[in-house]
PLY file of the C-alpha trace (Angstrom):
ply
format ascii 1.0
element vertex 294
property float x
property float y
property float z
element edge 293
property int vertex1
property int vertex2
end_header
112.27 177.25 -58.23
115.70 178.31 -59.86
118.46 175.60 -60.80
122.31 176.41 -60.68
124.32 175.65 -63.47
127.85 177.45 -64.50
130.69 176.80 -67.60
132.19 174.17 -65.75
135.38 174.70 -68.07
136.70 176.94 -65.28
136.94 174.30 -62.97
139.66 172.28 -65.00
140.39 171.79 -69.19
139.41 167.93 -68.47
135.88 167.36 -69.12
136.03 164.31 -66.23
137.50 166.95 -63.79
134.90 169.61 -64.62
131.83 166.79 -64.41
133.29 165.46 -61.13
134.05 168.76 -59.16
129.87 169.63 -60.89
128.61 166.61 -58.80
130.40 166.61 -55.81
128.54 169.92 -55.23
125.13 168.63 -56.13
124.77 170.39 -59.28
122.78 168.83 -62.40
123.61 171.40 -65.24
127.11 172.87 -66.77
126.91 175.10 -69.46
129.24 173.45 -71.68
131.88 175.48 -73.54
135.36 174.11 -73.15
135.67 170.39 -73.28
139.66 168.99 -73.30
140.70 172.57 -73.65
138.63 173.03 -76.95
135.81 175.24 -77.24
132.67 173.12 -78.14
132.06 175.10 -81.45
134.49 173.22 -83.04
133.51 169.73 -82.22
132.55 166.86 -84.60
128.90 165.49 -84.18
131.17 162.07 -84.16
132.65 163.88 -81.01
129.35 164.61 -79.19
127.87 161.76 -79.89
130.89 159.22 -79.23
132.30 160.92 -76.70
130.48 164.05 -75.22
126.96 162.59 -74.79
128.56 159.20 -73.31
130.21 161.36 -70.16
127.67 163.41 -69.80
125.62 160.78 -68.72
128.22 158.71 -66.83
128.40 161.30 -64.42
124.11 162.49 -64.29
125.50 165.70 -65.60
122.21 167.60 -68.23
123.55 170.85 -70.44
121.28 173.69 -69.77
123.05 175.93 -72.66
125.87 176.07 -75.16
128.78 178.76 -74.31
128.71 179.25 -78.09
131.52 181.91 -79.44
128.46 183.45 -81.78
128.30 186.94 -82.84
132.07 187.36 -80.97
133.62 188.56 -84.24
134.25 192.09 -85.36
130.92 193.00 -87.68
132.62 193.81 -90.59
134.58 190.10 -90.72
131.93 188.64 -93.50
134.32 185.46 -93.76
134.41 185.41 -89.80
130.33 186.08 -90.10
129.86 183.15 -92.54
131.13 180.51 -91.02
129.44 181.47 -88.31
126.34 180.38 -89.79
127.30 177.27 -90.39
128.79 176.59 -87.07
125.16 177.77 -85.52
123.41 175.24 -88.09
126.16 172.43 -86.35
125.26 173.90 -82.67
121.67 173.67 -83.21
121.81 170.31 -84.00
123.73 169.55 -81.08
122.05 171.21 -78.60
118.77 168.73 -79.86
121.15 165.82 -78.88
121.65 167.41 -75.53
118.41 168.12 -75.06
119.50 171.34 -74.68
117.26 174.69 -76.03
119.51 177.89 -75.45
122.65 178.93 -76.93
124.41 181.59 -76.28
125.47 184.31 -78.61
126.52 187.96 -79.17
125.92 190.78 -80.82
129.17 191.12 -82.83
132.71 193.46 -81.62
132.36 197.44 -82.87
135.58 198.85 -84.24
137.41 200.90 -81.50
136.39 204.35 -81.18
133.42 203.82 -83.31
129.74 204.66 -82.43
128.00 201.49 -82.15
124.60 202.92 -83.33
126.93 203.41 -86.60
126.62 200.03 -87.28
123.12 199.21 -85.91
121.83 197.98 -89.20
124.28 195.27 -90.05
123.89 193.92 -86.23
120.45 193.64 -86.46
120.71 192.18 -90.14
123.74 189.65 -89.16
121.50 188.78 -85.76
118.11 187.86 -87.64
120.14 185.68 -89.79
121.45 183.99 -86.40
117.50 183.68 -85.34
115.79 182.35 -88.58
118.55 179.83 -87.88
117.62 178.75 -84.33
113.77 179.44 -84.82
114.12 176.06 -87.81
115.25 174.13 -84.43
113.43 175.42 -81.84
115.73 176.47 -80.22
116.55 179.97 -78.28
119.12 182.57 -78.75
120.69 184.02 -75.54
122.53 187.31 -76.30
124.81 188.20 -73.43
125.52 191.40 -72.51
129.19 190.91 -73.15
131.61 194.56 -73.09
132.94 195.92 -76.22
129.87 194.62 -78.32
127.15 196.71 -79.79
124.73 195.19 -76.91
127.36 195.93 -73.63
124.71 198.07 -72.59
121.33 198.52 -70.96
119.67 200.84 -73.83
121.24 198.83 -76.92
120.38 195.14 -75.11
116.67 196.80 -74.96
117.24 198.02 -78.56
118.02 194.84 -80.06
115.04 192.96 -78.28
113.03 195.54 -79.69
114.00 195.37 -83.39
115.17 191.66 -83.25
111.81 190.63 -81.77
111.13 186.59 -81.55
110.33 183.83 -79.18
114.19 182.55 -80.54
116.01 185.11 -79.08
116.46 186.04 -75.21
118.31 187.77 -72.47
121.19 186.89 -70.83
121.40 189.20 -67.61
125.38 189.18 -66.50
125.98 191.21 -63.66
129.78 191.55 -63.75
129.43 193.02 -67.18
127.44 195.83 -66.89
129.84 197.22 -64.26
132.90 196.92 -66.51
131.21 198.99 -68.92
130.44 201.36 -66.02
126.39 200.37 -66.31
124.34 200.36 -63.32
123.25 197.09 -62.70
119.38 197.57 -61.24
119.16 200.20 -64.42
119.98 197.59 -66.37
117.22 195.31 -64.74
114.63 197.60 -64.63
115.26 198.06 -68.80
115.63 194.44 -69.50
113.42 192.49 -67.53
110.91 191.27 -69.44
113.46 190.14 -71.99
115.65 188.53 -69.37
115.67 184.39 -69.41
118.53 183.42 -68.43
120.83 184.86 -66.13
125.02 184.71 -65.50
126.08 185.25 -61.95
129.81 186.88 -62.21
130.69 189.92 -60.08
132.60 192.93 -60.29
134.17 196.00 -59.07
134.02 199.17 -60.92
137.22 200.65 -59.67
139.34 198.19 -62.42
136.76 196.43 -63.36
137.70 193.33 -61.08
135.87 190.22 -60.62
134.83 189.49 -57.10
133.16 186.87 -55.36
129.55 186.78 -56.23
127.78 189.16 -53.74
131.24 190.75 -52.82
130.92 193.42 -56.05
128.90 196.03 -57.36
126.77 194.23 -58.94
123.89 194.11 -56.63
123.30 190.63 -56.96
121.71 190.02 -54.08
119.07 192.53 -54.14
118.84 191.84 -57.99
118.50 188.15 -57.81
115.39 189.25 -54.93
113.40 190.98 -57.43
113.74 188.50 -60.34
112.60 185.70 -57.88
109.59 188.24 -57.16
109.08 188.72 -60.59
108.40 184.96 -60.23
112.14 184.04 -61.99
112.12 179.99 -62.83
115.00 179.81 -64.51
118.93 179.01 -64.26
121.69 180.80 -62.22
125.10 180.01 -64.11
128.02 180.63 -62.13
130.78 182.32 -64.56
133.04 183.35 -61.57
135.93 184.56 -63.88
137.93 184.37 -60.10
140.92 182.19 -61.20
143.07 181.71 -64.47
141.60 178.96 -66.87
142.39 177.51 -69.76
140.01 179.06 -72.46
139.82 182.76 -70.99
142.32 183.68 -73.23
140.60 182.91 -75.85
137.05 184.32 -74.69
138.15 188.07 -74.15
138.99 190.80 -76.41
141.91 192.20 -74.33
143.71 189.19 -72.87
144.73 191.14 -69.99
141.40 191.03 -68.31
142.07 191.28 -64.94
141.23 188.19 -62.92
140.94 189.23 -59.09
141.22 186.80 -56.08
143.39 184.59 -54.12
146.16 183.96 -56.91
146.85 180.59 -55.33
142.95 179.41 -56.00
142.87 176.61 -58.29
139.82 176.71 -60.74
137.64 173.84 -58.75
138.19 175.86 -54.97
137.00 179.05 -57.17
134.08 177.22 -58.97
133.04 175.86 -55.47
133.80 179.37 -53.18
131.80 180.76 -55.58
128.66 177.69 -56.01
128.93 178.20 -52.25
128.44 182.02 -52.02
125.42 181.78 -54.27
123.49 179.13 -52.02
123.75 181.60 -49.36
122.28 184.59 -51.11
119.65 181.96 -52.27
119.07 180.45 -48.65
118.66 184.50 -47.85
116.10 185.06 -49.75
114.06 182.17 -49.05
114.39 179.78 -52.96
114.84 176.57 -53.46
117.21 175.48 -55.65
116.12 172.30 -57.61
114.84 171.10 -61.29
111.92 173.10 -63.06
112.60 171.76 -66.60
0 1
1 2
2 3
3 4
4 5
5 6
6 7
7 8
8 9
9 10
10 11
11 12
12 13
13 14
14 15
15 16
16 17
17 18
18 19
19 20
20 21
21 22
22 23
23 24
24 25
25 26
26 27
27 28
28 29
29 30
30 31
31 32
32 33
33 34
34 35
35 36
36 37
37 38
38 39
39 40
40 41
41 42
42 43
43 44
44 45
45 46
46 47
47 48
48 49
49 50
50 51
51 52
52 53
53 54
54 55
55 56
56 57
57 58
58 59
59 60
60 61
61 62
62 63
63 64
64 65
65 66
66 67
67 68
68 69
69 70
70 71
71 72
72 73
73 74
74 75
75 76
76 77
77 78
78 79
79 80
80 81
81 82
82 83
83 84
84 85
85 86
86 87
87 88
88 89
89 90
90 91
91 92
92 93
93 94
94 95
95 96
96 97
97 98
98 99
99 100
100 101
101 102
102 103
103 104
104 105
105 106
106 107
107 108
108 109
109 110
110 111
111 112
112 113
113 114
114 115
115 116
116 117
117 118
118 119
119 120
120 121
121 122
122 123
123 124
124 125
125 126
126 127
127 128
128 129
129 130
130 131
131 132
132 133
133 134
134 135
135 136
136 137
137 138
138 139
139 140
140 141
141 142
142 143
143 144
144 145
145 146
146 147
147 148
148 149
149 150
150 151
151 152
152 153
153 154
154 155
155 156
156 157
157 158
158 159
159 160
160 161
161 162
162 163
163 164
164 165
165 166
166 167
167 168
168 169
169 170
170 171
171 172
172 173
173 174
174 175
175 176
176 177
177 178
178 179
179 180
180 181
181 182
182 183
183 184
184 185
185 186
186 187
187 188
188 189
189 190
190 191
191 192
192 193
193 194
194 195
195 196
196 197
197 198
198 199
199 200
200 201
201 202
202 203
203 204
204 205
205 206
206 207
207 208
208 209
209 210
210 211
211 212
212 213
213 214
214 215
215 216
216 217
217 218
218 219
219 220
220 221
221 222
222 223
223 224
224 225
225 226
226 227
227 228
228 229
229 230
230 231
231 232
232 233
233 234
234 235
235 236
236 237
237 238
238 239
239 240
240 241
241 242
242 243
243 244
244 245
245 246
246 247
247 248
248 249
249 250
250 251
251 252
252 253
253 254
254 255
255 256
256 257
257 258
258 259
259 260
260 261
261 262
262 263
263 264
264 265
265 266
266 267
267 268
268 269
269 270
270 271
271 272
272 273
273 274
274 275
275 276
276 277
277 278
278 279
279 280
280 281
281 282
282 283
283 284
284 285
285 286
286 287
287 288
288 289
289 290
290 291
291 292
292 293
């Protein structure tokens, strides 16, 4: 059985709005990331514990990761890298009071026109520092396959896993963003899947890297999501439709001029939903039930 979850922060900025639009659908699970148009990262455990925790469970709404921004920094930004640390110490401890166990992270921005295998050393350095941190709390590492990041691809997601090798540190599988790096996305499964424990459901085009309606893309989702349920899949489904303007993706991408495909007049709850909806299909397709495993 697979649950649905997604960063509700594309619904609305308001943390009410987001919870509210989340259970109207019948979801249990956000992955939490913007709350009141600031990314988590920087909240106060005074914050999470007077406010975050309190509304969370006003509306019956559980965290099943934290959007985290680490390892999005440029690898050679030591101050950047630093205070990363301690913001991972901070988000560990959180995600304990959320009873949450995954975060998710990245493996660190390359300088342009650079060779990312340049740099392989510090990224793997930089990311066991990230691990010995979340293996003190239990707690598991997600790397995302984000573009323009030493692990945007297939072969260097595989190659971290390899070197960086720990029960703390897991795949993300995002569909979307192996197409905008022009990465074939049932490649990239057949590399990563015994690595993969979480996945992202965003889709894409790879004529100008668009996002499209889950299912709509290239990213094969539907015949994808059919051989991780074979493969006996049991975890979440995040929805990270990327479909309408929201508050925080300026601040999540690199270049800021993303483009964000769809019906321009969609508001970020009709786009959350369209694309919560879409996924249930492909789900009721293949035969899975969607419901709580953990």
């Amino acid at each position: 059985m697979v649950m649905i979850s997604g960063f509700s922060d594309e619904i609305s900025d308001v943390f009410e709005e987001q919870l509210r639009v989340v259970k109207s659908l019948g979801m249990e699970y956000i992955s939490i990331r913007g709350v009141n148009g600031t990314n988590f990262s920087d909240f106060s455990e005074e914050d999470v514990n007077g406010y975050v925790l309190p509304t969370l469970k006003e509306y019956g709404v559980k965290v099943s990761s934290i959007g985290s921004p680490i390892g999005k920094i440029y690898i050679g930004d030591q101050d950047a890298y630093t205070h990363q640390l301690q913001t991972l110490e901070k988000l560990c401890h959180f995600a304990k009071l959320l009873n949450c166990r995954y975060i998710r992270i990245f493996s660190f921005y390359i300088p342009e026109g650079s060779n990312p295998l340049g740099f392989e050393k510090e990224v793997f350095d930089k990311l066991l520092s990230f691990v010995e941190i979340a293996a003190q709390h239990d707690i598991t590492l997600l790397h995302e396959n984000e573009k323009d990041i030493y692990g945007d691809t297939a072969a260097r997601c595989k190659n971290l896993f390899d070197k960086v090798e720990s029960e703390h540190f897991k795949a993300i599988f995002d569909f979307a963003n192996f197409v905008q790096v022009g990465q074939n996305p049932t490649e990239a499964y057949d590399m990563l899947k015994p690595y993969v424990e979480y996945i992202h459901v965003k889709d894409a085009r790879f004529e100008a890297s668009f996002n499209v309606l889950c299912g709509t893309g290239d990213g094969n989702i539907e015949a994808l999501l059919a051989k991780f349920l074979q493969e006996k899949y049991q975890g979440f489904l995040t929805l990270e439709p990327h479909l309408a303007m929201f508050g925080m993706l300026a601040h999540l991408e690199l270049d800021e001029a993303e483009k964000v495909i769809g019906n321009s007049t969609l508001s970020g709850s009709e786009a959350y939903e369209q694309s919560y909806h879409a996924l249930c299909e492909i789900l009721q397709r293949l035969g899975s039930p969607v419901g709580e495993n953990k």
